[in-house]
PAKOL-870510 format. One record per residue (C-alpha): x, y, z; residue in one letter. Coordinates in pm, whole numbers, plus 32768, in hexadecimal, padded with zeros to 4 digits. Layout:
N
XYZA ...
//
This chain:
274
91C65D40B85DX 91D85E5CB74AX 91425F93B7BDX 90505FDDB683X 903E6161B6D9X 911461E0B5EDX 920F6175B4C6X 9325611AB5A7X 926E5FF1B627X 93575FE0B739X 93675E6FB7E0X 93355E95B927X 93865D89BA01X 92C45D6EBB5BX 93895DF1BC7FX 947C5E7CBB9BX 94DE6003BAF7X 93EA60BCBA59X 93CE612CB8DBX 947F622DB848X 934F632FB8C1X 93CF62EBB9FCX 9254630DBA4CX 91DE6186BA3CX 921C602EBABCX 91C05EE3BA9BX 90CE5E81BBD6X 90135D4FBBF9X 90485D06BA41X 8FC75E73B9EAX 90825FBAB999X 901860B0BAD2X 90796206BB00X 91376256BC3AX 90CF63D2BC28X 8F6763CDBC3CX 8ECA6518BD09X 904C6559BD1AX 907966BABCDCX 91A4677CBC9CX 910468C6BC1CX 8FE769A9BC4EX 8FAE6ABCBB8DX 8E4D6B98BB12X 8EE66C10B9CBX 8E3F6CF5B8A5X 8DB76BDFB7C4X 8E916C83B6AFX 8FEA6BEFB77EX 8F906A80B709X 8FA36B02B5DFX 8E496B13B57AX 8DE06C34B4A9X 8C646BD0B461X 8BED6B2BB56EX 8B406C22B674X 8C3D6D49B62EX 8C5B6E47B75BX 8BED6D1AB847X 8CD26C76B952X 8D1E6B10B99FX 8DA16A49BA80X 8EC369A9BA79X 8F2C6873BAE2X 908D67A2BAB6X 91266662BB05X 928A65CABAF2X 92E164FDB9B3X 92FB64ECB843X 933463DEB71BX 940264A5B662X 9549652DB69AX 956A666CB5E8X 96C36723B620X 96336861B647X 95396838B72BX 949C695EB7D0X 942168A7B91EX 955667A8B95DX 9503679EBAC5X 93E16701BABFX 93CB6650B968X 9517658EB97DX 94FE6540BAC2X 93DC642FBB8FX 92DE648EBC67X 93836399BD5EX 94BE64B6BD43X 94046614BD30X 934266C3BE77X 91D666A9BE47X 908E66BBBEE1X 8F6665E3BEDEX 8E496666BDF8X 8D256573BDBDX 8C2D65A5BCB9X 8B386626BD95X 8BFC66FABE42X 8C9267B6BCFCX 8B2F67B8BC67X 8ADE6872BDB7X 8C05697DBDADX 8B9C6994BC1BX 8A136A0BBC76X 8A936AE0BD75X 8B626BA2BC8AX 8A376BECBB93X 89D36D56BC4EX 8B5F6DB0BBD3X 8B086D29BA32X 8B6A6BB9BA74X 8ADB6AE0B96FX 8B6769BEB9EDX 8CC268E0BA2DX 8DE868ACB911X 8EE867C1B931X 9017680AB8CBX 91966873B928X 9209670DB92CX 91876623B834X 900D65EAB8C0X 8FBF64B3B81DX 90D763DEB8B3X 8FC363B5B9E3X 8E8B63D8B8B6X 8DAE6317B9ACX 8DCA644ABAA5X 8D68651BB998X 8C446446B93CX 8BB6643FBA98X 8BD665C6BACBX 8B64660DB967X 8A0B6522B99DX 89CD65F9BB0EX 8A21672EBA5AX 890866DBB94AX 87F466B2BA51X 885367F1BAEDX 882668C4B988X 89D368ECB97EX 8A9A68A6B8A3X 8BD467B0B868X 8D0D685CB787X 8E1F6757B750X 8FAD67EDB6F6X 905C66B2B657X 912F6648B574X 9064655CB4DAX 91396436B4E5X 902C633FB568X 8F7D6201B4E0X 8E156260B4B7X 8DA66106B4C5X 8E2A612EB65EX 8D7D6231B6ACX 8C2A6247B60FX 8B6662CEB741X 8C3B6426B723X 8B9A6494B5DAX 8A2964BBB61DX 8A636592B747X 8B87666FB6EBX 8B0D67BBB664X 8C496874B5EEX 8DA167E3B585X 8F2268A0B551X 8FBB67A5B4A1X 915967B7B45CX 91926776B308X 930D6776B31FX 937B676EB189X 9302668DB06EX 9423658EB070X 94426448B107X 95AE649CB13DX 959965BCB202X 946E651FB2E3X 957463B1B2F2X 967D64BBB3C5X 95746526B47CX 94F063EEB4F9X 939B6400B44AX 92DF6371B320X 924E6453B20FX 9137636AB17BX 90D36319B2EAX 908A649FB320X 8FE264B1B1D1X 8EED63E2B213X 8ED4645DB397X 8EAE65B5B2D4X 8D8E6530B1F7X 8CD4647FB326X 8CE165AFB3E7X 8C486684B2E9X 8B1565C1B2A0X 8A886648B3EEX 8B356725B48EX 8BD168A8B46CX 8D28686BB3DAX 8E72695AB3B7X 8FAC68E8B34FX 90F7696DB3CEX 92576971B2E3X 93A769E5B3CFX 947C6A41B29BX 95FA69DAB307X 96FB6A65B209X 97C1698EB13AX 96D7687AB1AAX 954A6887B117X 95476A17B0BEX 953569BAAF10X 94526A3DAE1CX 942D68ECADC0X 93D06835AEEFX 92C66921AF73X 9247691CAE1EX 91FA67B2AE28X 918C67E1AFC5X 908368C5AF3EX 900E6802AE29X 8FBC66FBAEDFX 8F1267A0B017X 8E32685AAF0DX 8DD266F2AEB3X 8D5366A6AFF9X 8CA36821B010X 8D37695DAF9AX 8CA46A24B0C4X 8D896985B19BX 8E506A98B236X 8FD96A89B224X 90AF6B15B305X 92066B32B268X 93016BA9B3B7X 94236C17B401X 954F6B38B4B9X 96146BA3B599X 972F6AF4B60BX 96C769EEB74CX 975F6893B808X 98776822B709X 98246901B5DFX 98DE6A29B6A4X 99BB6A94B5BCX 98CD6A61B49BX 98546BB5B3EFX 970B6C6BB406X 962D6C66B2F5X 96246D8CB214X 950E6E3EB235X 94FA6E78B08AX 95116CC2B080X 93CC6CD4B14AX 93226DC2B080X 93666D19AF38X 93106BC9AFB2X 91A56C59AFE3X 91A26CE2AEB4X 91FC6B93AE34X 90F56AC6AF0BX 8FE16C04AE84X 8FEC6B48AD32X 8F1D6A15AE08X 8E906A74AF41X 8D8F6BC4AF91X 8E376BFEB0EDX 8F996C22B131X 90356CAFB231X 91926D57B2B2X 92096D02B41FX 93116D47B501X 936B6E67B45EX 
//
């Protein structure tokens, strides 16, 4: 079968590997995630750590992670669980209920809710979907770190209950998101469907040499001010990570004049990693 999640469309043949998430299988004709309630990571973070800027500043969240991802970015930040399976990392088991449970009993400590994040949540969206509708009818709410590269036809049930996205908007080329095993129309309109109901921040990692031009997050922040100019921007720093070691840090002055360059379209921009 072809697993419809995301623009891979891995076939998955029954019995055999899974897709290049390394998070689903094919099981009885249908793509099923082998890391549901499977929990790598456990974390209540300050809401600004997602990064989200706007959404419930000074509050905490927490934070929840996985193992997995559907893209392969060289200079990943959490290589030990997003290249690797759930079937190859420790974890616990953390049902729905049970994280909805630890999530209320953090409120008296500023808790708003759960995030999911540090891996790439929506490998396993159907966990998120079942904690995010439990969440709901206990007045929390759902924040979502992803990289967007989904089919939103998959996964309608995640957009009416997810109340705040960080979305990675890596660069505005199809090149650069082709080496990094991802799909820039697909995120686009992942991007779009997210922000018709839902909190949205975006989040560019500037890599020298790679997607740090004038040029490029010129035409990034044209077209996110098509879809709202509120939507916040995070432009941030890289630092070198997993095989991007002996690649440079980003100049701090190449982060300062990209915002001043993304100013021209969007109201709120903003330096990180700095």
């Amino acid at each position: 079968m072809t697993c419809p999640v995301c623009p891979h469309h891995c076939r998955l043949v029954e019995g055999g590997p899974l897709g290049r998430c390394r998070a689903r299988r094919n099981v009885g004709g249908k793509s099923v995630p082998v890391g549901f309630g499977r929990v790598t990571s456990l974390a209540l973070d300050p809401i600004e750590k997602k990064p989200l800027a706007y959404f419930h500043p000074g509050s905490m969240v927490l934070s929840v992670g996985g193992a997995g991802c559907n893209m392969d970015c060289f200079f990943c930040q959490n290589d030990s669980i997003s290249c690797l399976s759930p079937e190859d990392v420790p974890t616990r088991e953390l049902p729905p209920q049970e994280l909805v449970e630890m999530a209320e009993e953090l409120v008296p400590r500023g808790n708003i809710g759960a995030a999911f994040t540090y891996n790439e949540p929506l490998v396993c969206f159907e966990y998120v979907v079942e904690c995010a509708a439990l969440l709901k009818q206990k007045g929390l709410k759902s924040v979502v770190v992803t990289n967007g590269n989904f089919c939103t036809e998959a996964m309608p049930g995640l957009f009416p209950l997810v109340d705040a996205y960080n979305i990675d908007l890596k660069g505005f080329t199809q090149g650069w998101y082709k080496r990094l095993g991802g799909d820039l129309p697909t995120v686009q309109r992942f991007i779009m469907a997210a922000a018709q109901g839902a909190h949205v921040e975006l989040t560019t990692l500037v890599v020298p040499g790679e997607n740090d031009t004038p040029g490029e997050m010129d035409a990034l922040a044209r077209w996110v001010a098509s879809v709202d100019p509120d939507i916040p921007l995070h432009i941030n720093r890289f630092f070198p990570r997993r095989n991007a070691r002996e690649q440079s840090v980003t100049p701090v002055n190449t982060l300062y004049a990209l915002q001043k360059v993304a100013q021209h379209h969007l109201n709120r921009v903003l330096v990180g990693n700095v």
